[in-house]
C-alpha positions as CSV (number, residue, x, y, z in Angstrom):
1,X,0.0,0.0,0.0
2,X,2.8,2.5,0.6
3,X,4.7,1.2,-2.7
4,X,1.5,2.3,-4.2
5,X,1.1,5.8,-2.5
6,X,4.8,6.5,-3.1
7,X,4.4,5.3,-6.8
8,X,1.2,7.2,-7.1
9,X,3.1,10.6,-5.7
10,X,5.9,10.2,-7.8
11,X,3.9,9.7,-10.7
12,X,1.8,13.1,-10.0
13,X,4.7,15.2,-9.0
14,X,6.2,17.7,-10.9
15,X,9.4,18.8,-10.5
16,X,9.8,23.0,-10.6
17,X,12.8,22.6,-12.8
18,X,10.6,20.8,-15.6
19,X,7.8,23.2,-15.3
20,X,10.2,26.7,-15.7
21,X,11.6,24.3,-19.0
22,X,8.3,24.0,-20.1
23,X,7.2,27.8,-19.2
24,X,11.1,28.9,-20.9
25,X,10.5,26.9,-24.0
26,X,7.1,28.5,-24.8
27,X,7.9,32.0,-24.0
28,X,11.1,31.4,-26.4
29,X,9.0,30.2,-29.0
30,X,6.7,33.3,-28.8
31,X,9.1,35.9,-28.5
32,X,10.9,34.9,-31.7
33,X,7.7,33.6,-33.8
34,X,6.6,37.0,-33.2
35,X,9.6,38.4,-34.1
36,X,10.1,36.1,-37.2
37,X,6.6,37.5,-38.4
38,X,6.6,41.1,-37.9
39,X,10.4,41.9,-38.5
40,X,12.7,39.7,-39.8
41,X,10.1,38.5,-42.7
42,X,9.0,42.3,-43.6
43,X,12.5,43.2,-43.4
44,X,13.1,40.3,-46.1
45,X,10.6,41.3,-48.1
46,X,11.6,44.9,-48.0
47,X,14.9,43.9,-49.5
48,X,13.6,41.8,-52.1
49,X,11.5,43.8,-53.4
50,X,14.1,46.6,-53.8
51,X,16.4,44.0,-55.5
52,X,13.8,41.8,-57.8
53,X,15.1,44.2,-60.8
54,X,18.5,44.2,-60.3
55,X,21.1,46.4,-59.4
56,X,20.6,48.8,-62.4
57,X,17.0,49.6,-61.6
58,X,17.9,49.9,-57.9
59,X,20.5,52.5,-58.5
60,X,18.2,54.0,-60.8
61,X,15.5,54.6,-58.3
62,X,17.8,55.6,-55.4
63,X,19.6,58.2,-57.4
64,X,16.4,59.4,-59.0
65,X,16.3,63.7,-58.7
66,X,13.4,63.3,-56.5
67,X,14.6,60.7,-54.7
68,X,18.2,62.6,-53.5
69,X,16.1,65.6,-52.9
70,X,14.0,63.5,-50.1
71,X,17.5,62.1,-48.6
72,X,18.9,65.2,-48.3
73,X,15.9,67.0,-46.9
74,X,15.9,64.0,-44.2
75,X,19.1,64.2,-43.1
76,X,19.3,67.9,-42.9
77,X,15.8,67.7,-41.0
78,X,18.0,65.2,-38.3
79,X,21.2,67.2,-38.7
80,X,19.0,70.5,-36.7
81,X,17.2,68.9,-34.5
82,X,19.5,66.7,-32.8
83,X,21.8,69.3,-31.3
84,X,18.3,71.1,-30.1
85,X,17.3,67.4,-28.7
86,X,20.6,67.0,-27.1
87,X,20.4,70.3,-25.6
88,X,16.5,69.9,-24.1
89,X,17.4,66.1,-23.0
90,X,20.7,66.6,-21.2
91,X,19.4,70.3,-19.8
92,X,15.6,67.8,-18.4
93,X,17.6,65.1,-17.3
94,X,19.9,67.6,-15.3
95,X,17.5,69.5,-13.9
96,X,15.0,66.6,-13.1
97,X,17.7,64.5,-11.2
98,X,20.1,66.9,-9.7
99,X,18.0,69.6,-8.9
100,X,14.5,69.8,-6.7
101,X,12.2,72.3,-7.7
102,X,8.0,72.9,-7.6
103,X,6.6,71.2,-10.6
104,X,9.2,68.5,-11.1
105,X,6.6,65.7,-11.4
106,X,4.8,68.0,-13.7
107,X,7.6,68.6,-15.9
108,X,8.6,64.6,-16.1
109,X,5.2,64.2,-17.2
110,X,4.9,66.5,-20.2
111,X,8.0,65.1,-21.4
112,X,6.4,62.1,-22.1
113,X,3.4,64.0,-23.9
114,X,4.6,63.2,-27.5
115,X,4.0,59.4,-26.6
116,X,0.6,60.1,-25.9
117,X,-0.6,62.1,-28.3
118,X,-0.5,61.4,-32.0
119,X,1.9,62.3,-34.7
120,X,-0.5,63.8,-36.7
121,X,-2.7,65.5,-34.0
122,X,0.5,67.0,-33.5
123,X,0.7,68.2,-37.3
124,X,-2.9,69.4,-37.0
125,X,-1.9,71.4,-33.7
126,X,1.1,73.1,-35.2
127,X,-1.2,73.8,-38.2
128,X,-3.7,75.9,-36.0
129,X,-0.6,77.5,-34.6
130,X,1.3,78.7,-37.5
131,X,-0.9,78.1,-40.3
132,X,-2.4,81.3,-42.9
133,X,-5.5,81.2,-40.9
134,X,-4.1,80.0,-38.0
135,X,-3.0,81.8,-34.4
136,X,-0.1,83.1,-35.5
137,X,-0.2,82.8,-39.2
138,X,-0.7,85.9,-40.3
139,X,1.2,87.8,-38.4
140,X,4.3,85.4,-39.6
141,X,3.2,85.8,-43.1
142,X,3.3,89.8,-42.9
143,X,6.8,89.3,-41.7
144,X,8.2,86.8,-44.4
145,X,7.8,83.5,-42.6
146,X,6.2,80.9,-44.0
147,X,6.4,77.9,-41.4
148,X,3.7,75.4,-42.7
149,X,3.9,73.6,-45.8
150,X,7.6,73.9,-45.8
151,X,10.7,72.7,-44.2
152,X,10.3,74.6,-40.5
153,X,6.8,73.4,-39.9
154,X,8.6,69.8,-40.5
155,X,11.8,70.6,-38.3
156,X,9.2,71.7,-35.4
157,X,6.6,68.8,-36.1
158,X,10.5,66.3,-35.7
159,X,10.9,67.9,-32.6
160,X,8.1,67.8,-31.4
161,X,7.7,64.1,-32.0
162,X,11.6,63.4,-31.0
163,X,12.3,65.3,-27.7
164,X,11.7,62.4,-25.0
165,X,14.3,59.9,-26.3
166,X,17.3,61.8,-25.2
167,X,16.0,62.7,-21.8
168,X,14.0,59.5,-21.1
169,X,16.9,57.9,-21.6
170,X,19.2,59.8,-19.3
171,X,16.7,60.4,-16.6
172,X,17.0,56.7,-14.9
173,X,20.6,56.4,-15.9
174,X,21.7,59.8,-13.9
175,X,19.0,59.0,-11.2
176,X,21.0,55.5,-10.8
177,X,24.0,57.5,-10.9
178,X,23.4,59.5,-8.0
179,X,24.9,63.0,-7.2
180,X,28.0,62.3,-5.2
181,X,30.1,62.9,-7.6
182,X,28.9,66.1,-8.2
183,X,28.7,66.8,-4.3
184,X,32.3,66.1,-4.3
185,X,33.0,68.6,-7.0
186,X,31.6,71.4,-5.7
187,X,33.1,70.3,-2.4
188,X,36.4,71.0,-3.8
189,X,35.6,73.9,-5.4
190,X,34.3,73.8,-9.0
191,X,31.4,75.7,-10.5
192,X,28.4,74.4,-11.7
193,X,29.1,74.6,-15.1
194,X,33.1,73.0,-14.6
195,X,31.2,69.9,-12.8
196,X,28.9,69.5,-15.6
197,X,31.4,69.7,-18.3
198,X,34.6,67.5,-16.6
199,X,32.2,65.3,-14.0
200,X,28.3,64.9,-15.0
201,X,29.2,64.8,-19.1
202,X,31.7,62.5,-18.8
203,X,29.3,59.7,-16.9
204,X,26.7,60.4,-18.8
205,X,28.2,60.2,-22.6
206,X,27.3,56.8,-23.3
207,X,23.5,57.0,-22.3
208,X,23.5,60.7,-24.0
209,X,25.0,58.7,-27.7
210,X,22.3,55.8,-27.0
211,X,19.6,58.6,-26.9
212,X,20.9,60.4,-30.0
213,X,20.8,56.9,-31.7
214,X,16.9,56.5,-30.6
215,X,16.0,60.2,-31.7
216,X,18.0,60.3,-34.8
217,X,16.1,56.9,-35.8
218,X,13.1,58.3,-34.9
219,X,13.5,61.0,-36.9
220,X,14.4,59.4,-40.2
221,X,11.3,57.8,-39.7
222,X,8.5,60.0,-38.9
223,X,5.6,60.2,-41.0
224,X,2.6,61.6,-39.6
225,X,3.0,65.0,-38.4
226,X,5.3,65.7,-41.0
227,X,2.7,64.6,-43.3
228,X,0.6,67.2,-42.0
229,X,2.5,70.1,-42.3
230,X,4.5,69.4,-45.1
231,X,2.7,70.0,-48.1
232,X,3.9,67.4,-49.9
233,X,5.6,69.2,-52.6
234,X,8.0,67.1,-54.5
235,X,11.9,67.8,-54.3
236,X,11.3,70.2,-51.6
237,X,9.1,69.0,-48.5
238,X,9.1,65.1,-49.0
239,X,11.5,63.5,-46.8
240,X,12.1,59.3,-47.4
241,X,9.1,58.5,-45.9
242,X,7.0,60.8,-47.8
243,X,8.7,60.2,-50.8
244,X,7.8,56.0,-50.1
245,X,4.4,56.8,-49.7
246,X,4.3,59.0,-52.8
247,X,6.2,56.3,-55.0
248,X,3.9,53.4,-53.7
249,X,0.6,55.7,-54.3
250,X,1.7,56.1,-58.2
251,X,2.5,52.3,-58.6
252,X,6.0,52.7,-58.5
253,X,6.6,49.9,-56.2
254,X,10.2,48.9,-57.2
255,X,11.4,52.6,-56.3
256,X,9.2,52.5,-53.1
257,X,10.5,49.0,-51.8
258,X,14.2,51.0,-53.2
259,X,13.9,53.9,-51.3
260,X,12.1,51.6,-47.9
261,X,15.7,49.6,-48.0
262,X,17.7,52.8,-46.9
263,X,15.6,53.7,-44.3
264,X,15.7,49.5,-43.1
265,X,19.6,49.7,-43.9
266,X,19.7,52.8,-40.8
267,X,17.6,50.4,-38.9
268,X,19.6,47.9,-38.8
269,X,22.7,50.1,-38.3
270,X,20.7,51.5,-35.3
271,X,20.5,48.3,-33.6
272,X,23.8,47.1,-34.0
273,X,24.9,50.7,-32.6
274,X,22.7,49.7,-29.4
275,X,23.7,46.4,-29.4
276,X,27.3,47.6,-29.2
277,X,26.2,50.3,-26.4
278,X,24.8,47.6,-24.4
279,X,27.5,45.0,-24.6
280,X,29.9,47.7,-23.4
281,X,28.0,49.0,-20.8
282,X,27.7,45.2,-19.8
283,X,31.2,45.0,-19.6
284,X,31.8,48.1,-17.8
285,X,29.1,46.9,-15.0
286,X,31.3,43.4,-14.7
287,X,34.8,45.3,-13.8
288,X,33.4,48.0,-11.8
289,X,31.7,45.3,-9.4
């Protein structure tokens, strides 16, 4: 009878090990089936279609008049705003974690506005604003500025859709950080701006180039509030992914799927630039402890 009983139990039990296993193996299997299916086949797909021509037809498409005009525009629209994002993120994340002040927790919550609200509510908004009929439309159109429908509607509309990368990333690395450091600089007798510059910068410059990776990506990419405000003018307010949209709408899928490949090619640059971030910063945690 206890044979039985024991064999009974045995027979029931589980053993914890087997079950994580079981729990491991299924969440592995979800994880990169999902991945597989929303990433690595689109990106595929993306290339192939760029390709299914050949070279000669890809080159053509890229270096189409049109098509350079859209590059350039993009990369000048993320050559402005990233100093101006590097300047809000570091100056929030400063102030935020070093500093205490009424409306802190307000302030940390407006920053993450822009991941609320919608890209292209965000168009509309800055439409109202600086629009000919808008708030301050006409007054900028007596004085020569034309802000919508051409290229600093879209460098506002970037920013606006860009600024919490940089200081959502810094904000839990410097909090982590602490203020010690800093303490002990002032403690000794440098300035505010010296312990920025020689202490707080220093610490900080590896989060701060992961955040410009985010925002930069981010802005190569945007579509819908630049959509908005843009005007979509050929050769002068389409950026790449404007310029996709425009090439697929007219048919011109070969040229889209082209054009779609450079933006996938910074993507893919972008994560091996984290990936490198990451592995360092891993390595960096291993000695220091």
């Amino acid at each position: 009878m206890e044979r039985e009983l024991s064999h009974r139990h045995h027979v029931q039990y589980k053993s914890p090990v087997t079950e994580f296993k079981a729990v491991k193996i299924l969440l592995i299997t979800v994880v990169y089936a999902f991945l597989i299916l929303f990433l690595l086949i689109p990106l595929i797909t993306v290339f192939s279609k760029a390709f299914e021509k050949g070279w000669g037809s890809y080159l053509l498409a890229i270096s189409h008049p049109d098509t350079l005009a859209a590059i350039k525009l993009t990369v000048f629209i993320v050559v402005v705003t990233l100093p101006l994002q590097m300047i809000f993120g570091v100056s929030a994340a400063w102030l935020i974690t070093k500093f205490n002040f009424h409306g802190k927790r307000l302030l940390t919550t407006v920053i993450d506005l822009p991941f609320a609200v919608s890209p292209v509510i965000a168009g509309l908004v800055f439409v109202l604003l600086f629009g000919s009929n808008g708030l301050l439309g006409p007054w900028l159109m007596e004085n020569g500025w034309k802000v919508i429908y051409s290229v600093p509607g879209m460098i506002l509309a970037t920013i606006f859709v860009t600024f919490p990368f940089i200081a959502r990333e810094l904000i839990p690395f410097m909090q982590h950080e602490g203020i010690h450091e800093e303490e002990a600089s002032l403690t000794l007798g440098a300035n505010g701006w010296k312990t920025f510059f020689f202490v707080t910068l220093p610490n900080i410059k590896w989060a701060l180039f992961y955040g410009v990776i985010l925002a930069g990506a981010r802005a190569i990419g945007e579509f819908g509030a630049v959509s908005v405000v843009s005007g979509h003018i050929r050769g002068m307010t389409n950026t790449m992914p404007l310029h996709i949209e425009i090439l697929y709408n007219e048919y011109q899928f070969q040229a889209a799927f082209a054009v779609a490949s450079l933006m996938a090619f910074v993507a893919v640059i972008t994560l091996i630039m984290k990936q490198i971030i990451q592995q360092r910063d891993h390595r960096l945690g291993k000695r220091s402890t």
